[in-house]
MITIBA-312883 format. One record per residue (C-alpha): residue number from 1; residue in three letters; x, y, z. Coordinates in steps of 0.2 Angstrom, whole numbers. Layout:
<atoms>
(atom NUM 'ALA' (X Y Z))
...
</atoms>
This chain:
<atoms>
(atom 1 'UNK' (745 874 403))
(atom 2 'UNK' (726 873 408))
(atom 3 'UNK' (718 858 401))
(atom 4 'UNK' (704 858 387))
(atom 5 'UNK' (690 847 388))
(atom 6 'UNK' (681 843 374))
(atom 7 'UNK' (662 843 375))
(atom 8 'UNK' (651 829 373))
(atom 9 'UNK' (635 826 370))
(atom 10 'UNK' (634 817 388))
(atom 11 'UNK' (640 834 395))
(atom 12 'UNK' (630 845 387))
(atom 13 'UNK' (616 838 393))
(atom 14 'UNK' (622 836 412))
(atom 15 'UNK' (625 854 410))
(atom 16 'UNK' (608 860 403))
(atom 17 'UNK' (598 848 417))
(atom 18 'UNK' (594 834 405))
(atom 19 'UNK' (598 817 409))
(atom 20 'UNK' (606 806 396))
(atom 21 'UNK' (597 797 387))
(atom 22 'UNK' (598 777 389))
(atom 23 'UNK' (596 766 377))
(atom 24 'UNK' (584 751 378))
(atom 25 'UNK' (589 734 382))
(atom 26 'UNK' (582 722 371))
(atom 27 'UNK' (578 707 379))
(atom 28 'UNK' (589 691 372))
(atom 29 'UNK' (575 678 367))
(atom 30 'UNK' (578 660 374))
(atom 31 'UNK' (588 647 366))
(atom 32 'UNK' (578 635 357))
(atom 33 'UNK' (583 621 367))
(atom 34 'UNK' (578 630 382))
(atom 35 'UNK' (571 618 396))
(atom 36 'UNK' (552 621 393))
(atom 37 'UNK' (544 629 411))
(atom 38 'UNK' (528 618 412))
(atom 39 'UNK' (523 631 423))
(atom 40 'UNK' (517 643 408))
(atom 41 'UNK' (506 626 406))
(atom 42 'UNK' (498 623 421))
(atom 43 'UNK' (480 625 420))
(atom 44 'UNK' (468 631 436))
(atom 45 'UNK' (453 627 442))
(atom 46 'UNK' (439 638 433))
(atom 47 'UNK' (429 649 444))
(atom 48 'UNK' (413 657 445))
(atom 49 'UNK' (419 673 440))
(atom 50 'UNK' (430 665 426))
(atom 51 'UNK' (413 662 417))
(atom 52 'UNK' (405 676 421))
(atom 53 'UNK' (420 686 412))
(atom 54 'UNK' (425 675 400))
(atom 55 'UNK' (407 667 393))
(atom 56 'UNK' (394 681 403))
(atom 57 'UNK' (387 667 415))
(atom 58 'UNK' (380 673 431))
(atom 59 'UNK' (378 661 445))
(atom 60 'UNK' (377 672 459))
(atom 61 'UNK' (362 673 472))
(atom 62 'UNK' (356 690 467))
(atom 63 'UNK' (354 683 449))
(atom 64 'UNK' (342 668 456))
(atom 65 'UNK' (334 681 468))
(atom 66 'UNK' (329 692 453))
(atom 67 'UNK' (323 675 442))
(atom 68 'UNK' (312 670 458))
(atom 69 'UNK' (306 689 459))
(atom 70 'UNK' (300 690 442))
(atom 71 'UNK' (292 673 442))
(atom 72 'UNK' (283 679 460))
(atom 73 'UNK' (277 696 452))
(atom 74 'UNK' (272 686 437))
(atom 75 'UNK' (261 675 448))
(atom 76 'UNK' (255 693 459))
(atom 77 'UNK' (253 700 444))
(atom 78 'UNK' (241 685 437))
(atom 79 'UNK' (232 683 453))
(atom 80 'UNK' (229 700 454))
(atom 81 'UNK' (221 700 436))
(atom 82 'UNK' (212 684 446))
(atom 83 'UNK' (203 695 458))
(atom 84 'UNK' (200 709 446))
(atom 85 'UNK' (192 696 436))
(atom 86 'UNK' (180 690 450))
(atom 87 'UNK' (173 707 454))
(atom 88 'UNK' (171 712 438))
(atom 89 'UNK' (160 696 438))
(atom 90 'UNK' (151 700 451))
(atom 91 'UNK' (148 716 446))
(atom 92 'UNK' (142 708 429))
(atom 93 'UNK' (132 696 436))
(atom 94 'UNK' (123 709 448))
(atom 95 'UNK' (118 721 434))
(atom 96 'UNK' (114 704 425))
(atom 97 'UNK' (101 702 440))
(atom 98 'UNK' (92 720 442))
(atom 99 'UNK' (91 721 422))
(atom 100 'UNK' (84 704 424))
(atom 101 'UNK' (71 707 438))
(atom 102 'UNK' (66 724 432))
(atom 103 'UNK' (60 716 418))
(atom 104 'UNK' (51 702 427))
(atom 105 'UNK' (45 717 439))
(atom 106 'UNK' (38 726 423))
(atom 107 'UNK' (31 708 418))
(atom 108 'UNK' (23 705 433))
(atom 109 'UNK' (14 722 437))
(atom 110 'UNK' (6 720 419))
(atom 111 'UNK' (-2 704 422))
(atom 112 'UNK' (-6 711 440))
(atom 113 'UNK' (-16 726 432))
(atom 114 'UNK' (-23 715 418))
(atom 115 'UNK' (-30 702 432))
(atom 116 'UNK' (-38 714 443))
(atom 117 'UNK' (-23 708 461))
(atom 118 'UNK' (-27 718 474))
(atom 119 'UNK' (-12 729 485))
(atom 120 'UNK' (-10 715 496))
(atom 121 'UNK' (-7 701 483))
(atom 122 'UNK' (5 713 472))
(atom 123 'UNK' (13 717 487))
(atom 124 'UNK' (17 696 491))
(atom 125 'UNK' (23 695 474))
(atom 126 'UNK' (33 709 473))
(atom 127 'UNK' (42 704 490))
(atom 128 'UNK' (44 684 481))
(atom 129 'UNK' (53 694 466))
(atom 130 'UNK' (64 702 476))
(atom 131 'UNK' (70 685 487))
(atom 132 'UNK' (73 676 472))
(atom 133 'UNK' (84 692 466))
(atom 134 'UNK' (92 692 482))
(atom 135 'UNK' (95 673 481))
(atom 136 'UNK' (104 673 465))
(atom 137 'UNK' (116 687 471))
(atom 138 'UNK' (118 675 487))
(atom 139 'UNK' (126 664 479))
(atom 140 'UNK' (136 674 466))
(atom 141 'UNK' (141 683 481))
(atom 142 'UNK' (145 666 489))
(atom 143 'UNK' (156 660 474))
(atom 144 'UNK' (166 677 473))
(atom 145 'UNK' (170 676 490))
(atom 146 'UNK' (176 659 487))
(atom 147 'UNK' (188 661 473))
(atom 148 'UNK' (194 678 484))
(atom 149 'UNK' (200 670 498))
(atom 150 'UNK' (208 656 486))
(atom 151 'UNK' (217 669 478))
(atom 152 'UNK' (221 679 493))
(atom 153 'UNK' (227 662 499))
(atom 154 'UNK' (240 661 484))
(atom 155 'UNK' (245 677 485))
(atom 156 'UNK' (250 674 503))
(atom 157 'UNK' (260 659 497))
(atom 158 'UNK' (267 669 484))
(atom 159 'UNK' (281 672 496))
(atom 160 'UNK' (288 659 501))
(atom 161 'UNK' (285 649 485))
(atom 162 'UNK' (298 666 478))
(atom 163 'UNK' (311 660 493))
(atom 164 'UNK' (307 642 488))
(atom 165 'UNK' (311 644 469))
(atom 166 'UNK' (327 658 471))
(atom 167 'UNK' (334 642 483))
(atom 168 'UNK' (328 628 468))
(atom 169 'UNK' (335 641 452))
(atom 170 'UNK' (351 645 463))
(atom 171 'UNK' (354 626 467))
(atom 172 'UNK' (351 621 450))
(atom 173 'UNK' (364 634 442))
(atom 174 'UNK' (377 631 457))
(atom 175 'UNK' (375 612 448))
(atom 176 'UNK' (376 619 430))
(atom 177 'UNK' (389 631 434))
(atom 178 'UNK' (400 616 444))
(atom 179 'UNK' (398 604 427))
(atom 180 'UNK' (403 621 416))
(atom 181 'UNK' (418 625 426))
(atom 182 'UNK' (422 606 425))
(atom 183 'UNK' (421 605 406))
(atom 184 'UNK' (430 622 405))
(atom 185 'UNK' (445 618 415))
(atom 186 'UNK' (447 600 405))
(atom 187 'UNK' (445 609 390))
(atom 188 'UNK' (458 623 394))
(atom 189 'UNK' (468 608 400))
(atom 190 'UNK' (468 596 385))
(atom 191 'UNK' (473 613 376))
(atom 192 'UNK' (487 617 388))
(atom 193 'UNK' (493 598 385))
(atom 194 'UNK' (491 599 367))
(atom 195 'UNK' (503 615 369))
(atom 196 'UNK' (514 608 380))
(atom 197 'UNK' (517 591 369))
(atom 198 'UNK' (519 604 353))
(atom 199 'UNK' (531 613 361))
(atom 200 'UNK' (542 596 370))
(atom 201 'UNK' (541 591 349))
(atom 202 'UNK' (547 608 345))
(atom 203 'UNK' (561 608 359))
(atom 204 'UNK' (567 592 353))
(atom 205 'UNK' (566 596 337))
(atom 206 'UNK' (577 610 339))
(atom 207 'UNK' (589 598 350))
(atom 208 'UNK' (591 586 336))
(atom 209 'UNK' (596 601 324))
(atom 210 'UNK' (607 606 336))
(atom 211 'UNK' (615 593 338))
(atom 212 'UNK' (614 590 318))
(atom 213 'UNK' (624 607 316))
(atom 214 'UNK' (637 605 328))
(atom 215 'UNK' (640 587 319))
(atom 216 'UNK' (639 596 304))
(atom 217 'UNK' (654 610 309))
(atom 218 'UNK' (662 594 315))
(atom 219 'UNK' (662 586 301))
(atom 220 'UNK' (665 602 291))
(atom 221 'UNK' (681 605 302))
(atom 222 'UNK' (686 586 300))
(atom 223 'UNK' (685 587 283))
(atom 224 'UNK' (694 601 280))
(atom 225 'UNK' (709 594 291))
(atom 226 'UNK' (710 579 280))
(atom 227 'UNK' (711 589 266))
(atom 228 'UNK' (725 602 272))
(atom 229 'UNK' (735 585 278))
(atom 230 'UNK' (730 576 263))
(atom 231 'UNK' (734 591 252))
(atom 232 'UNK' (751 591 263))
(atom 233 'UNK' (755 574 260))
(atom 234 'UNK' (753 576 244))
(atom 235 'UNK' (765 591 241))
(atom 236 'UNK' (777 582 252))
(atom 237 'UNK' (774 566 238))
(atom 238 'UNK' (777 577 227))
(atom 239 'UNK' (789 583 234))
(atom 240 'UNK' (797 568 238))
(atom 241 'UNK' (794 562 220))
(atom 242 'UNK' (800 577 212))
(atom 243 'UNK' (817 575 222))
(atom 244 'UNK' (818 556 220))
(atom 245 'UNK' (814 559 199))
(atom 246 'UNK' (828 572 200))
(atom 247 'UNK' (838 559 209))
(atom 248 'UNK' (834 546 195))
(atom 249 'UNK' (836 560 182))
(atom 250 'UNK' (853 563 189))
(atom 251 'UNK' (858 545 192))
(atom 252 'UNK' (854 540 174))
(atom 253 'UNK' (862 556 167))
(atom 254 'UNK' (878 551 178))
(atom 255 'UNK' (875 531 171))
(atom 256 'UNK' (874 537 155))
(atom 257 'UNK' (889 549 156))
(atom 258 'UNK' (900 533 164))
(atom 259 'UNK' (892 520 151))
(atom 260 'UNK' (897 534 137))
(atom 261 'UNK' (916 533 146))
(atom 262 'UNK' (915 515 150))
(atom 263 'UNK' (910 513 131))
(atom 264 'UNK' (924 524 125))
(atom 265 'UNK' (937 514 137))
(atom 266 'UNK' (931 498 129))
(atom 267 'UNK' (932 502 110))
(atom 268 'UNK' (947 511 112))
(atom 269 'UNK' (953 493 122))
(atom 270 'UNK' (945 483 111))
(atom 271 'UNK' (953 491 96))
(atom 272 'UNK' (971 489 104))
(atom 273 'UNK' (969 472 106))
(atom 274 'UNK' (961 471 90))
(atom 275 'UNK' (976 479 82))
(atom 276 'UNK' (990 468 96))
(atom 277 'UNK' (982 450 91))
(atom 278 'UNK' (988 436 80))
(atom 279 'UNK' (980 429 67))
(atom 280 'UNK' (973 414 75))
(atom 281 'UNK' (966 425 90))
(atom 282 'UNK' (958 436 78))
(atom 283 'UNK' (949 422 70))
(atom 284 'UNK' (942 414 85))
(atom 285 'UNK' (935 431 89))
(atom 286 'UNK' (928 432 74))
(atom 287 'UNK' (920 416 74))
(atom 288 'UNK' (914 420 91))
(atom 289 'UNK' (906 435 85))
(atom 290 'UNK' (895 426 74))
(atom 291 'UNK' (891 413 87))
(atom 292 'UNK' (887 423 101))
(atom 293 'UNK' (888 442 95))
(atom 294 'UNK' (901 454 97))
(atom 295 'UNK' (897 461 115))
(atom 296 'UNK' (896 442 120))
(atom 297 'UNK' (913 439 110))
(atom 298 'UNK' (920 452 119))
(atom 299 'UNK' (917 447 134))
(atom 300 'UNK' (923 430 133))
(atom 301 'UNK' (940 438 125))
(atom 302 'UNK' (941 448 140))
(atom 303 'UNK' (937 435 154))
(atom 304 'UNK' (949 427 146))
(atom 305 'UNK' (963 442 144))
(atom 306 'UNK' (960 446 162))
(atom 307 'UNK' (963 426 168))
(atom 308 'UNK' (978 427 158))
(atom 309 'UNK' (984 443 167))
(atom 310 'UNK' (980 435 184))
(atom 311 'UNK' (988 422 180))
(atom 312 'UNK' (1005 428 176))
(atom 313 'UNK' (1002 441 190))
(atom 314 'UNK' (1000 427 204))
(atom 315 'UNK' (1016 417 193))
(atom 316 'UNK' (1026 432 196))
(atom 317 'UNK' (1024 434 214))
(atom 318 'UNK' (1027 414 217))
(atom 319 'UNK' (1044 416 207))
(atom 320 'UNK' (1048 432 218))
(atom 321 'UNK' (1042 421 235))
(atom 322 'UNK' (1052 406 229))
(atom 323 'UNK' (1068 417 226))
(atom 324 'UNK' (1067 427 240))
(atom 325 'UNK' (1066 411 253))
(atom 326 'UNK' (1081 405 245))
(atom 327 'UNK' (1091 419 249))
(atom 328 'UNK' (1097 412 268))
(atom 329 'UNK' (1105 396 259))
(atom 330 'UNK' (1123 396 260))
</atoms>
């Protein structure tokens, strides 16, 4: 007989190339009283990249470079405005000048036609116009070439002050950055500790209710084997009290049965002693009666039927000793 298999959903899928599926494995979360790993907890350094990502600090050399270049180009770009300035005062101050002289030339060759000066004399004065003009410009010339070469000077220095102040603006942030790192990492620190002790709270917590239930089950199963053994106990009392009532039961019903007999016997006795006495004993058993009662009257009676009995009982077997002891005589 050739076998039959029966297909599967496993084989169907081998069959057609697919590979079975696998189901995912959901992770089992940790027990609550899990030692905590203080490791999640521990808190590193803060670095210069940390604030930089984290707050958008730069600390880095190229960031003082590019402060110092700015504050250079500003001062290039103020000493240039410097020089500009200077020219465009000395250009001022020379059209200043010529506007100035032409005017006095213009005033001078009017008083020299009006007073009748000869060439020569116009010639002198002309010449003494033109010195002074050329003085004045001397010394604007002079003064703008003084404030040049200060500026040209500070533009030299410009510089070295741009390497001095990227060293001072990258020293001072290194010193910010170190006191910003410092207060970030105690920061991140007092949190971690904060999470740390909330968690150890938690942990124990969960320990003490831990410990709570399984006290709580304890006492739960405790309790329930006092009440099965109580609960036996108490069907074996009542059992037992069932068994000893029924004992009772039975013992008074036997009692009451032997007391009905024994009662029969005695009034039955009783009236055939009544019945078999003389006179004189029925009326001391009367008076006894009302002396002591009847039971009590009986009693006494019998006491003293039964003594009688004994009596003649032992009297009898004395005579029958005394005959038989005689019999060996001659």
């Amino acid at each position: 007989m050739i076998p039959v298999y029966k297909k599967t959903a496993s084989t169907s899928r081998v069959a057609m190339g697919k590979p079975a599926v696998k189901k995912p494995v959901t992770p089992k979360p940790p027990s609550p009283t899990t030692a905590i790993d203080i490791e999640k907890y521990r808190t590193n350094n803060t670095q210069l990249t940390d604030l930089k990502k984290q707050y958008g600090l730069d600390y880095s050399r190229n960031f003082a470079q590019q402060q110092a270049q700015a504050m250079a180009d500003a001062k290039r770009t103020g000493l240039n405005t410097q020089m500009k300035q200077v020219n465009e005062n000395v250009n001022g101050a020379n059209d200043a000048l010529s506007r100035n002289n032409f005017q006095q030339y213009m005033n001078q060759a009017q008083s020299q036609v009006g007073a009748g000066i000869n060439g020569g004399m116009q010639a002198d004065q002309n010449m003494r116009l033109a010195m002074s003009r050329q003085a004045a410009m001397g010394n604007i010339y002079r003064d703008a070439a003084t404030q040049k070469s200060n500026i040209s000077a500070n533009m030299a220095n410009v510089g070295k002050e741009q390497v001095a102040e990227e060293n001072r603006i990258y020293n001072e942030r290194l010193q910010e950055a170190f006191q910003n790192a410092m207060a970030d990492t105690q920061a991140r620190r007092s949190e971690n500790m904060n999470l740390l002790g909330a968690a150890q709270q938690q942990r124990s917590q969960n320990i003490n209710m831990d410990q709570w239930q399984k006290q709580f089950a304890e006492q739960q199963k405790n309790t329930k084997w006092s009440q099965d053994f109580s609960q036996k106990n108490t069907a074996f009392d009542q059992k037992m009290a069932l068994d000893q009532f029924n004992e009772q039961k039975k013992n008074v019903s036997w009692d009451q049965s032997f007391q009905q007999t024994q009662y029969a016997d005695n009034k039955q006795w009783r009236e055939f002693q009544y019945n078999n006495m003389s006179a004189s004993e029925k009326a001391q058993l009367e008076w006894a009666k009302q002396q002591y009662g009847e039971d009590a009257a009986w009693r006494d009676y019998e006491l003293k039927y039964n003594g009688e009995l004994m009596k003649g009982q032992y009297q009898a077997e004395l005579d029958a000793y005394s005959g038989s002891a005689l019999d060996f005589l001659p």
